[in-house]
C-alpha positions, -999 to 999 in steps of 0.1 A, spaced: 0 0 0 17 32 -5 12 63 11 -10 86 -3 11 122 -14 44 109 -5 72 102 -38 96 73 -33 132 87 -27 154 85 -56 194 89 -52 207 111 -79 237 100 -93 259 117 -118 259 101 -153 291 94 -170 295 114 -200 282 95 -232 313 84 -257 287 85 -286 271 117 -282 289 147 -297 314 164 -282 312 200 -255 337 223 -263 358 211 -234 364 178 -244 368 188 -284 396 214 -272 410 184 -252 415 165 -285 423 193 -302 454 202 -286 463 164 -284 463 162 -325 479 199 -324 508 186 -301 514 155 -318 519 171 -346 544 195 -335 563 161 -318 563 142 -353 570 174 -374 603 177 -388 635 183 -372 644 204 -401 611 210 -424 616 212 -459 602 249 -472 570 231 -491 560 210 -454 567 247 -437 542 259 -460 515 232 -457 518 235 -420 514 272 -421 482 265 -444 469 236 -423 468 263 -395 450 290 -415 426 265 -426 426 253 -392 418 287 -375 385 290 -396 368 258 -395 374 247 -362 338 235 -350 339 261 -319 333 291 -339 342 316 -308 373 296 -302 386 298 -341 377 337 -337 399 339 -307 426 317 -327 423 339 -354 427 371 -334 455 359 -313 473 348 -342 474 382 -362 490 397 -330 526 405 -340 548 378 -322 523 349 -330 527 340 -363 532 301 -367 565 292 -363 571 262 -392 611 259 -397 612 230 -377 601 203 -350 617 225 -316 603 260 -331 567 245 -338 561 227 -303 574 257 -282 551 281 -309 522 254 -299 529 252 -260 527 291 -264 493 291 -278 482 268 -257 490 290 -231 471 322 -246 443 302 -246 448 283 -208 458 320 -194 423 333 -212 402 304 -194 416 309 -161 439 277 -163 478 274 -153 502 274 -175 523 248 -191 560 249 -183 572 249 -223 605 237 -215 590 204 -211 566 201 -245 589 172 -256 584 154 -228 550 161 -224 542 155 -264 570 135 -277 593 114 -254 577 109 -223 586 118 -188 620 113 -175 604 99 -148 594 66 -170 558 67 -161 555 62 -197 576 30 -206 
């Protein structure tokens, strides 16, 4: 018999986000920089001038399709500041160039800051530590 104007208690329990449901803007920038990085880690040590120039056009192109329009308006600004041109010679220019806009864009949403003495660790060889053997 239940009891007349009184609901049964439910226990609320956070759901897990869904992996088949598209993606918020946090998680797509968290992919985003993980493709961005890796590519600066694989890039060439010394790029030849016709990879410098598909980078610097992967980037443009980047910067105005990216699927958060606010953020590729951001990217877009913050790249015509003088300084912040893409930085495309080579493999140590382009991942501290990267870790540096990652940091614009960290510093703008009230994150810290990413130490970008140690991108190559981070991106590309792993921490000295071994944690990833």
């Amino acid at each position: 018999m239940k009891s007349a104007g009184k609901k049964p208690k439910t226990t609320s329990v956070a759901a897990a986000p869904r992996s088949d449901c598209p993606p918020d803007v946090e998680e797509l920038g968290r992919s985003t920089w993980t493709l961005l990085h890796s590519m600066a880690a694989t890039y060439p040590a010394n790029a030849p001038p016709e990879t410098q120039s598909v980078m610097q056009q992967f980037l443009s192109t980047f910067s105005k399709l990216y699927p958060c329009w606010v953020c590729a308006e951001d990217f877009r600004s913050w790249l015509a500041q003088p300084g912040n041109e893409p930085k495309v010679k080579g493999q140590d220019e382009l991942g501290m160039w990267m870790c540096q806009a990652h940091n614009a864009v960290n510093v703008k949403l009230g994150k810290s800051e990413f130490d970008c003495t140690l991108w190559k660790q981070r991106w590309k060889d792993g921490w000295k530590d071994g944690r990833c053997d």
